[in-house]
C-alpha positions in Angstrom: 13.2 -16.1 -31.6 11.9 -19.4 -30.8 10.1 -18.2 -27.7 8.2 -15.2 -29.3 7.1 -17.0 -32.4 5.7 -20.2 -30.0 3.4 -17.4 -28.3 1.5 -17.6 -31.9 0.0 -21.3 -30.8 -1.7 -19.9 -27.6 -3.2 -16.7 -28.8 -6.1 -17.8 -29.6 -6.3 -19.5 -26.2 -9.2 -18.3 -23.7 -8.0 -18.6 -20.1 -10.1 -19.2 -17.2 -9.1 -20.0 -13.6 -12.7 -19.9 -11.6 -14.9 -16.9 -12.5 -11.5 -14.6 -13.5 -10.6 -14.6 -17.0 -6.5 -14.3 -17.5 -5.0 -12.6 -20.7 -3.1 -14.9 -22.5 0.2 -14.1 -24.0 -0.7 -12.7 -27.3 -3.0 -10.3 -25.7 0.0 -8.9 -23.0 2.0 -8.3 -26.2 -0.9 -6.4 -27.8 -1.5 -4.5 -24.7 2.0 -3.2 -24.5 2.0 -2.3 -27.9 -0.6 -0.1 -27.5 0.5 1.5 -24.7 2.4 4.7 -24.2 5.1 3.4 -22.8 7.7 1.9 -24.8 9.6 -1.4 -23.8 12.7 -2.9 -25.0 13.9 -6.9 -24.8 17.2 -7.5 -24.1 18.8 -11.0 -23.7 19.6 -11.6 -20.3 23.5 -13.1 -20.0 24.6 -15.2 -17.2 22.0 -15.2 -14.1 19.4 -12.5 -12.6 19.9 -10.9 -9.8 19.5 -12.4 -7.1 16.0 -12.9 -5.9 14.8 -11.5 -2.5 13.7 -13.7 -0.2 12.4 -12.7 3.4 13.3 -14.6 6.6 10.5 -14.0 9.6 12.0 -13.8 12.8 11.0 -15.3 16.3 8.4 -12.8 17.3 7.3 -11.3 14.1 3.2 -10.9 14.1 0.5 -9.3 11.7 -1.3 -6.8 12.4 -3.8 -5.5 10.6 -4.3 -1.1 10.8 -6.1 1.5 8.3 -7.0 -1.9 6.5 -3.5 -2.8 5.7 -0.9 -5.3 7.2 2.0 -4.6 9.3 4.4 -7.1 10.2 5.1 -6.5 13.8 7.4 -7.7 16.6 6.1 -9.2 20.0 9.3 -6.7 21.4 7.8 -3.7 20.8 5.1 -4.7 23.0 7.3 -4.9 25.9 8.4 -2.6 28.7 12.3 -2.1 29.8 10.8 -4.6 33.3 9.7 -7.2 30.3 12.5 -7.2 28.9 14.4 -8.0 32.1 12.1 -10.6 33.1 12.8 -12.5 29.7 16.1 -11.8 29.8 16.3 -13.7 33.1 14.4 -16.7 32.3 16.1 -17.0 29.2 19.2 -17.3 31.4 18.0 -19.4 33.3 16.8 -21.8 30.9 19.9 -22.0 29.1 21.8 -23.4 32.4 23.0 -26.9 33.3 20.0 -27.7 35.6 17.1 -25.2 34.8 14.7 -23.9 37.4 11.3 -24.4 34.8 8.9 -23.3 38.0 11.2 -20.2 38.1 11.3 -19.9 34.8 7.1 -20.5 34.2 6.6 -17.3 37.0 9.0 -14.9 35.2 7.3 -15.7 31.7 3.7 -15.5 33.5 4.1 -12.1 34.6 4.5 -10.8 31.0 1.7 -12.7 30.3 -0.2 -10.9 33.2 0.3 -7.9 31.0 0.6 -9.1 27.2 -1.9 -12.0 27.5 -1.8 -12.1 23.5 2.1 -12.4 23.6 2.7 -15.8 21.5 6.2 -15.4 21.7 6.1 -16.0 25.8 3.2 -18.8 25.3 5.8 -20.8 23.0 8.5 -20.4 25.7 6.3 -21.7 28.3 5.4 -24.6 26.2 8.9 -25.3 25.6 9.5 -24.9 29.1 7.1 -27.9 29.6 8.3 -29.6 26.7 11.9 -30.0 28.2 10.4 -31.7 31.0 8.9 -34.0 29.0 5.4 -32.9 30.0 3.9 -33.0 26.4 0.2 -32.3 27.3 1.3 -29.2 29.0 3.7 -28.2 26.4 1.0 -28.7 23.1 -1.7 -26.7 25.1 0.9 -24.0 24.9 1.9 -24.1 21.7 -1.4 -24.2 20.4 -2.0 -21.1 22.4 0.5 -19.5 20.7 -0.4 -20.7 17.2 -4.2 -18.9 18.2 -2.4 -15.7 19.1 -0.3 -15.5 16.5 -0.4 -18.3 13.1 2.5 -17.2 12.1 4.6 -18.9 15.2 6.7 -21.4 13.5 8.8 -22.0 16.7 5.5 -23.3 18.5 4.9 -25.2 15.8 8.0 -27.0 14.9 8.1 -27.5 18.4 4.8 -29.3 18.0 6.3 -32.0 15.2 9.3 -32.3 17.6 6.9 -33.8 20.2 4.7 -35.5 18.0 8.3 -37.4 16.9 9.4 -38.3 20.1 5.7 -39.8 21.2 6.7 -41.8 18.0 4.3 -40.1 15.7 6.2 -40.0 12.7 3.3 -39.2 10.5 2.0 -36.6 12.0 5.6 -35.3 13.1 5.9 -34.8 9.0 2.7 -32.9 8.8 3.7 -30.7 11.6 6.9 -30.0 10.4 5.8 -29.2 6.9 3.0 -26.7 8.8 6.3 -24.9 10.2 7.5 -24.6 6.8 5.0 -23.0 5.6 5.2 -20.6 8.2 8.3 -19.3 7.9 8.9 -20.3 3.6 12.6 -19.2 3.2 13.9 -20.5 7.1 16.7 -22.8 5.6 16.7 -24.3 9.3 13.4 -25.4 9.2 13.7 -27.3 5.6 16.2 -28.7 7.0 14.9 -30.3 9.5 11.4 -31.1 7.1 13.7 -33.0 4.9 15.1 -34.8 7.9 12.0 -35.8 9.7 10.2 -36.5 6.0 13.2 -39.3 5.3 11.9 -41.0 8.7 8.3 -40.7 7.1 9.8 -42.3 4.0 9.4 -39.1 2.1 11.3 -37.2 0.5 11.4 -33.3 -0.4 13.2 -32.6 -3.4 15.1 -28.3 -3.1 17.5 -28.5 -6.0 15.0 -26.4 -7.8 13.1 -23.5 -7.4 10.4 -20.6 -9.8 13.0 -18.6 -10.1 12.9 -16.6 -13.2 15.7 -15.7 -15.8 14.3 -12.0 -16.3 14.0 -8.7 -14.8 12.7 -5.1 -15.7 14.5 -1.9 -15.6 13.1 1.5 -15.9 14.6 4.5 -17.2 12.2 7.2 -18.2 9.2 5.9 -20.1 11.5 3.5 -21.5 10.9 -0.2 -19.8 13.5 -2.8 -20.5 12.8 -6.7 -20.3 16.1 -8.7 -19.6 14.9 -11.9 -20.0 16.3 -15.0 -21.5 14.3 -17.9 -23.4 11.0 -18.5 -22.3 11.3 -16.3 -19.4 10.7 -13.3 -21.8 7.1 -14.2 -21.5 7.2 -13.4 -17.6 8.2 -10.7 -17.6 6.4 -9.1 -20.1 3.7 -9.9 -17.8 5.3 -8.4 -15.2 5.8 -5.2 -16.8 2.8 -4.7 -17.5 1.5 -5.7 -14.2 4.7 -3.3 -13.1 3.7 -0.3 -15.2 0.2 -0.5 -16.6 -2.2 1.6 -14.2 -4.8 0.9 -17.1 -4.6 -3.0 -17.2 -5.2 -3.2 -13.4 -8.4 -1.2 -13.8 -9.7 -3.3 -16.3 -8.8 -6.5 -14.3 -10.9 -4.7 -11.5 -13.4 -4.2 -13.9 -13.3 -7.9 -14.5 -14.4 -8.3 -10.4 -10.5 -9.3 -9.7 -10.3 -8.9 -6.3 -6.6 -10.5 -4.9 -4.1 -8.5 -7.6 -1.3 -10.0 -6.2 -2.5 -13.7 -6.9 -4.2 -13.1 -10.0 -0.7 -11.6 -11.6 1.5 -14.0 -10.4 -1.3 -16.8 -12.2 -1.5 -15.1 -15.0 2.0 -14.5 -15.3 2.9 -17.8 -14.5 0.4 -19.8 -16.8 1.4 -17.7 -19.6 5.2 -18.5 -19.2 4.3 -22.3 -19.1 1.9 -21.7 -22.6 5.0 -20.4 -24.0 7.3 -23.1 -23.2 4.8 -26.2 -23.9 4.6 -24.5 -27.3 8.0 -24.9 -28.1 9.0 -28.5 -29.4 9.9 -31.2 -27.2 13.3 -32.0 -28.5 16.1 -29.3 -27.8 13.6 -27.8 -25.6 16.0 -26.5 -22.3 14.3 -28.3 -19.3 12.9 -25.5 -17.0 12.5 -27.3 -13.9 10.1 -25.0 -12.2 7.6 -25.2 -15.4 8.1 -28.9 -15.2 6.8 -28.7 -12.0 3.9 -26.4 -13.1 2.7 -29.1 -15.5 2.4 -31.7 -12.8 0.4 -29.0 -10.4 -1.8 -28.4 -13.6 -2.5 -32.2 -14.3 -2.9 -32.9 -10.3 -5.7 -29.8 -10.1 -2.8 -28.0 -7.5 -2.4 -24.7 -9.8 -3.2 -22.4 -7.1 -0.9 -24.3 -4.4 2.0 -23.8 -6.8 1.6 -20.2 -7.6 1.0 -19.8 -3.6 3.9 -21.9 -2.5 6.4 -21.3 -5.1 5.5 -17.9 -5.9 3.7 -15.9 -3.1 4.9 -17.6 0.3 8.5 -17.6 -1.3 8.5 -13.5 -1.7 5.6 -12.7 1.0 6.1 -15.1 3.8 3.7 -13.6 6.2 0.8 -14.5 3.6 0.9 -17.3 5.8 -1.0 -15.6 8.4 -4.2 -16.5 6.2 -3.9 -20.2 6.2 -7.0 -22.0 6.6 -6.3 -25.5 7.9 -8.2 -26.7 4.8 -5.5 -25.0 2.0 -2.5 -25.5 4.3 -3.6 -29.1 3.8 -3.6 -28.7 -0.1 -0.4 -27.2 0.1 0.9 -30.1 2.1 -0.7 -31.9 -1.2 1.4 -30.1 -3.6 4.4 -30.8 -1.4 3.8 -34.4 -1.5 3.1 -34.8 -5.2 5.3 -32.5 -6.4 8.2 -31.3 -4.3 9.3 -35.4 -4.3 10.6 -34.5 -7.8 13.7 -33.4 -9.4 12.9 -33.0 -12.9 16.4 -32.2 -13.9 18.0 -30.4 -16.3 19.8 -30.7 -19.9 
């Protein structure tokens, strides 16, 4: 097939992405057949299944315990008496002429207890923000966002204000900030599509990484259902999936962040395979389109993190440094504001 014989042109190809050297193609294909286990191709017909893709809720923290992460929930911090106390002031706040000093005392005494709560902070800045006090209500959200940088509600909240103080710029980065907080919230893109168009921008969602393979196991048997150029991801996959001894040798190659470093590798390979292939009657792959303009803009980490990671990993965003959420907002600009069609 066209796809396997194009892996031929890259073989030779040494890949480097920083210190970490990434196994091209040809050298997954070797590795499998060497291996014990045996793999079988078959063509995948009509479309994968469908791929996972995790919603955080309003509350959800991480919490780090035996070195590993948790995904939490503010509720399970909470006692039957805080429950009913935000119970109440959630009632309250939801009627035609809300009490917010009422409100602001119910909240504080969960905060008395659970001064780490985020979820209560954003409520109290909301609180404030439906009075229109906007100092008061950013002080709280921020608050939250330091207990918790995962709290998309504070911070959509955030680019609401910032839009009606007439910000629209910063409104825009705010909002895209909440994205990436909460990847799959279709609400949220939503409404970062919405306040982008009054930026002038635009956010293009008609396309997506998702892959036209998977891998079934049965026995020592591994089958790739893949079709085109998307055989080439999941090979890497597989092996990835089902190699104990290719880990250890990336370990032994000081790789340190194995989620990352597959998803790269698997990535960058799939795009070597289909800008092999020949231009004309090539089948448009959006999603490698887009690769090739986060290759040329130096943005090859924000893809694999954005369209790859944060899309089945959301809470990854805990780790956001200000300084990569601001390359990611990068990628989104330069890249995302493209469709790059289809045949």
């Amino acid at each position: 097939m066209k796809f396997l014989l194009s892996l031929l042109f890259v073989g030779s190809t040494v890949l480097l992405f920083g210190q970490s050297r990434l196994s091209t193609p040809m050298e997954i294909m070797a590795f499998m057949e060497a291996s014990p286990t045996q793999y079988r191709i078959d063509q995948l017909y009509g479309p994968p299944p469908k791929r996972e893709r995790p919603v955080l809720a309003n509350g959800n923290y991480v919490e780090l315990e035996d070195n590993r992460e948790h995904l939490r929930d503010y509720a399970a911090l909470e006692t039957e008496t805080h429950k009913a106390l935000k119970t109440k002031a959630l009632a309250l706040a939801n009627r035609e002429r809300p009490k917010y000093k009422k409100i602001r005392k119910l909240y504080q005494q969960i905060l008395d207890d659970i001064p780490q709560h985020a979820q209560i902070l954003s409520y109290m800045g909301d609180s404030y923000y439906r009075q229109k006090n906007w100092e008061k209500a950013l002080l709280y959200f921020d608050q939250a966002l330091a207990a918790n940088p995962i709290d998309y509600v504070a911070q959509r909240l955030k680019a609401e204000v910032f839009l009606l103080q007439k910000d629209t710029a910063k409104a825009a980065q705010a909002i895209a900030k909440a994205h990436l907080l909460n990847r799959n919230n279709k609400l949220l893109l939503l409404r970062l599509k919405e306040i982008w168009a009054l930026n002038g921008q635009t956010y293009e969602s008609a396309w997506g990484f998702d892959p036209k393979c998977y891998l079934e196991r049965e026995a020592d048997t591994v089958s790739i259902v893949a079709d085109g150029v998307w055989l080439t991801y999941g090979m890497y996959k597989a092996v990835w999936s089902y190699e104990p001894d290719y880990q250890y040798i990336k370990s032994r190659q000081e790789v340190s962040d194995f989620l990352f470093h597959a998803e790269l590798e698997g990535t960058l390979g799939t795009f070597l395979t289909y800008s092999a292939l020949p231009e004309k009657g090539r089948r448009i792959e959006p999603a490698l389109e887009a690769f090739a303009q986060a290759l040329d803009a130096d943005l090859l980490e924000e893809y694999v993190f954005y369209e790859v990671l944060l899309v089945d990993h959301p809470a990854l965003a805990a780790h956001l440094t200000d300084e990569f959420a601001a390359k990611l907002l990068e990628y989104m600009q330069k890249v995302r504001n493209q469709d790059f069609g289809r045949d």
